[in-house]
C-alpha positions in Angstrom: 60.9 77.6 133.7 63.4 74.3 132.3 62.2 74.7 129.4 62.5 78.0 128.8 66.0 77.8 130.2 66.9 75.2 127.8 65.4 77.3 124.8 68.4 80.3 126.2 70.8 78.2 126.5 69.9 77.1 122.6 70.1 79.9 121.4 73.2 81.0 122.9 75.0 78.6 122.0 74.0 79.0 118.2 74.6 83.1 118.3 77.9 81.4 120.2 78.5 79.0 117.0 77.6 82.4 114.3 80.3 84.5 116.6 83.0 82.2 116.1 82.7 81.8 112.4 82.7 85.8 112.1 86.1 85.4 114.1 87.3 82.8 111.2 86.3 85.1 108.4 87.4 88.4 109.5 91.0 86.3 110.4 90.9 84.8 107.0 89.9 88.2 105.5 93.3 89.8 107.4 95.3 87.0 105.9 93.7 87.8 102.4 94.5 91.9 103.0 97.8 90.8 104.2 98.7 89.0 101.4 97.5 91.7 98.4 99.4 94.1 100.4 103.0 92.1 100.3 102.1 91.2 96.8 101.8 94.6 95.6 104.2 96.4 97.7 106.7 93.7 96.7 107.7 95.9 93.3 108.4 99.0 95.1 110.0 97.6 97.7 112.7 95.9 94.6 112.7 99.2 93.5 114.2 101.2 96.9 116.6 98.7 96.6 117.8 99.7 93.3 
């Protein structure tokens, strides 16, 4: 019974450890997204202004 306790608890805490570095991607892929979108709107915004 311990043991296979231990074995969950393992693997939790890796499927934990594979969550969290989705979370870091998908926040550094929004930061990418966010960033192509201000570089390309950039123009268009210059040129309401105009």
């Amino acid at each position: 019974m311990r043991l296979g306790l231990q074995a969950r608890l393992a693997s939790l805490y890796f499927d934990l450890r594979g969550l969290d570095a989705r979370v870091v991607l998908l926040g550094e892929t929004v930061t990418a997204f966010q960033r192509t979108y201000d570089l390309m709107s950039f123009p268009f915004e210059v040129r309401k202004r105009l």
